[in-house]
C-alpha positions as a printed Julia matrix, in Angstrom:
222×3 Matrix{Float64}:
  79.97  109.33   92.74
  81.04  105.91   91.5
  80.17  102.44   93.31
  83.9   101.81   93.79
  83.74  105.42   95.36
  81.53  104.56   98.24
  83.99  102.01   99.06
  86.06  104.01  101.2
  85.44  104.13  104.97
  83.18  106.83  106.02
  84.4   107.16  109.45
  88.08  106.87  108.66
  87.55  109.56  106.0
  85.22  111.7   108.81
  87.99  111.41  110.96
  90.7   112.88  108.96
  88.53  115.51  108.37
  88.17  116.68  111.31
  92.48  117.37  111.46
  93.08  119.68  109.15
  96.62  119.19  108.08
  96.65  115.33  107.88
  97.77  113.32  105.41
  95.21  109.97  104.66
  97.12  107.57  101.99
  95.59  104.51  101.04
  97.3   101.32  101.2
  97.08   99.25   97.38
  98.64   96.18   98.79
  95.22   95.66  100.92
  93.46   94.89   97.36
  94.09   91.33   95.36
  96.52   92.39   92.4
  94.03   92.74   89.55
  92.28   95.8    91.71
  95.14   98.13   92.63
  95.31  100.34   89.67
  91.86  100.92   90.48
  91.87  101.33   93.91
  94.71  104.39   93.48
  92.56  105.9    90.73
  89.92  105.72   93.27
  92.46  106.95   96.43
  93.49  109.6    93.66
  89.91  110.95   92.9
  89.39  111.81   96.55
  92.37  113.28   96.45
  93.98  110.92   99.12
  97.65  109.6    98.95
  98.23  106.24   97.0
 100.56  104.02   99.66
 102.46  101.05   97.31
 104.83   98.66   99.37
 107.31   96.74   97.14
 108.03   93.97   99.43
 111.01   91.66   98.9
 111.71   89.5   101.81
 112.37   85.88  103.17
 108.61   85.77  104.29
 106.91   84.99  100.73
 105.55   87.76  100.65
 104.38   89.66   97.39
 104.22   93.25   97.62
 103.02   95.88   94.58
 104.54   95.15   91.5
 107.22   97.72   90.08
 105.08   97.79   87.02
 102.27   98.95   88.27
 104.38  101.41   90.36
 105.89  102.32   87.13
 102.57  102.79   85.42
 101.23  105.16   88.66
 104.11  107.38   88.41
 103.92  107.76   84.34
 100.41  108.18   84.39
 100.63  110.73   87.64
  97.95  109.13   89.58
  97.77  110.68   92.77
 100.39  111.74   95.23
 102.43  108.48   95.54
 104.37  106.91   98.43
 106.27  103.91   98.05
 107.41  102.08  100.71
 110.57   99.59   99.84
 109.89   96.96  102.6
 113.43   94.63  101.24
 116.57   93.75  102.69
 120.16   95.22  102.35
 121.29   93.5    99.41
 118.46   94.52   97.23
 117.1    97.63   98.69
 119.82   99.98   96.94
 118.99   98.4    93.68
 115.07   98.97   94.12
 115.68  102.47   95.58
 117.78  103.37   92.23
 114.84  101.64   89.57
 112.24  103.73   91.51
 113.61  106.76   92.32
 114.08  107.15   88.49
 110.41  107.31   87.85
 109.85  110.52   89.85
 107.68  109.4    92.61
 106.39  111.48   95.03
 108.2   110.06   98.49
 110.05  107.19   99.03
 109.87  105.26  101.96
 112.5   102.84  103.66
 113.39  100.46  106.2
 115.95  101.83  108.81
 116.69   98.23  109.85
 117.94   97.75  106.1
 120.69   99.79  106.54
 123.85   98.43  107.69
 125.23  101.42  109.17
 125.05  105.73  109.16
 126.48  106.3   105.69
 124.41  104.03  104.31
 121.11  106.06  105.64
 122.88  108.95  104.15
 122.99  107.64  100.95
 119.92  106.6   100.55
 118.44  109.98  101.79
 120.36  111.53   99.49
 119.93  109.22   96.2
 116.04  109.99   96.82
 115.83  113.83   97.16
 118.64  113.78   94.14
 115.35  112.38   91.84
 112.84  114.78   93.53
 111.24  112.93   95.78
 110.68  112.66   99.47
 113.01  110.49  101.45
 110.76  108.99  104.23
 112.56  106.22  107.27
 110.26  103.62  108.16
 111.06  102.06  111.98
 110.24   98.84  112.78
 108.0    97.88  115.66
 110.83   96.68  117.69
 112.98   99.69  116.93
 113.6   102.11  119.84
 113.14  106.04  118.34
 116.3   106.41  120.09
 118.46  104.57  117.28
 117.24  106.75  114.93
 116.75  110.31  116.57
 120.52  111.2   115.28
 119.26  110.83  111.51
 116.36  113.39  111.63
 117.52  116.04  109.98
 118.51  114.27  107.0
 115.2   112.73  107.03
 111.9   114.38  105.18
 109.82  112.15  107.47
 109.49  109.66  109.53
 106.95  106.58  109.33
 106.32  104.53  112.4
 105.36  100.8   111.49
 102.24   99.46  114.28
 102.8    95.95  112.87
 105.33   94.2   111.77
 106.05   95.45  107.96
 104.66   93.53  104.96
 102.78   91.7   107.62
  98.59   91.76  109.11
  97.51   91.79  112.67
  96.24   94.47  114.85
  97.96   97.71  115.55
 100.22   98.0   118.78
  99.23  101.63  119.84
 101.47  101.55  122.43
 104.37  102.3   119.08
 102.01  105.7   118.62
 104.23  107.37  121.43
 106.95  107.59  118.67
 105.04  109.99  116.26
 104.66  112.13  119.26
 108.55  112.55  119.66
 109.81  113.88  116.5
 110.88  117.51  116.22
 107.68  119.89  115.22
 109.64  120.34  111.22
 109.4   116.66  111.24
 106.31  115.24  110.17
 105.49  111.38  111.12
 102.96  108.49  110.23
 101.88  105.48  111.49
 100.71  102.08  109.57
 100.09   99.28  109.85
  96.08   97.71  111.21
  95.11  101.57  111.21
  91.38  101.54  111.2
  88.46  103.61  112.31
  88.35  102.09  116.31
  92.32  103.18  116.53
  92.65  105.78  114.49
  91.75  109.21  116.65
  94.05  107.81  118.85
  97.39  107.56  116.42
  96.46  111.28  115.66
  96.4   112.11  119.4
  99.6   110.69  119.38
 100.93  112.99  116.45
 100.76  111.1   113.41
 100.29  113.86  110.61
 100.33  110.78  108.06
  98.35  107.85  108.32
  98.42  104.94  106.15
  95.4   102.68  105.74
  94.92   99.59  103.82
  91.61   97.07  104.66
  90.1    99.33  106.67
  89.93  102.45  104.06
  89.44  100.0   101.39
  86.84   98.07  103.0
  84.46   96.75  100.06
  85.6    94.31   97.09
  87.54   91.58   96.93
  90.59   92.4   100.0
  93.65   90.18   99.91
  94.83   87.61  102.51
């Protein structure tokens, strides 16, 4: 076992193991820049998901660069998720340059979409390149506005905090990984760590995305 190996959260990593079934990803963006290809090497050896959010928004906010994406995909580290935290006018663009490297899931904002087709479409422009097609719901989001897309959908990823954003997890939002149909798997992330995290899996999170927490050692970014 490597140094950077120890890194990773005992208890989070004790915890998952003690579900059978549930999917831990790690989340790169927690790491400064010059780390992340490391960090999903290291997710990958312990055979954890790699979690990359390509953020472009009105916040300032820099996200994982689509070259690094790029160079996780062509290199096949790990099972990769990336989640395209941008608005309507670029997220069809994004989904199109990423789908094309044959990711393992894709991951994107319902409130991006300006109406049904258009969650459709994107559903269907993912699963047409192999991967996943994941819907990520914003805190504010009722599950009720998106319950008639779920059988389009491959998953469905509940946001704790606002996305692209820090702060600490709202677990009252876990009550909407319970409600999904049983073929319908669901995550939660956002502030996940090892004091809240038995709790999003009583909820029924079978995904769970960690970023500071998991990564807790080295250099995290602000």
């Amino acid at each position: 076992m490597t140094p950077r190996e120890r890194e990773l959260n005992p208890e989070i990593l004790a915890e998952i193991a003690r579900h059978p079934g549930t999917i831990l990803a790690g989340s790169i963006y927690a790491v400064v820049e010059a780390q992340r290809l490391a960090a999903a090497r290291q997710l990958a050896r312990a055979g954890l998901w790699i979690h990359a959010d390509v953020i472009t928004d009105d916040r300032g906010h820099r996200g994982v660069d689509l070259s690094l994406v790029h160079t996780l995909a062509e290199q096949r580290v790990g099972p990769l998720d990336v989640h395209v935290i941008a608005p309507e006018p670029e997220l069809g663009g994004l989904i199109e340059e990423i789908s094309a490297w044959q990711v393992d899931r894709v991951t994107f904002p319902f409130e991006s979409c300006p109406d049904p087709a258009a969650v459709a479409d994107t559903v269907e422009r993912i699963r047409a390149s192999g991967a996943a097609a994941w819907l990520a719901v914003a805190p504010a989001t009722e599950l009720a506005a998106v319950r008639p897309y779920f059988e389009l959908l491959d998953g469905l990823l509940v946001m704790l905090i606002e996305p692209g954003s820090t702060g600490t997890a709202d677990l009252t939002l876990t009550a909407k990984a319970g409600q999904t149909p049983p073929a319908l798997p669901a995550g939660v992330d956002g502030g996940v760590d090892a004091d809240n995290l038995a709790a999003c899996l009583r909820a029924g999170a079978d995904y769970v995305v960690s970023g500071r927490a998991l990564l807790s050692a080295g250099d995290l970014a602000s």
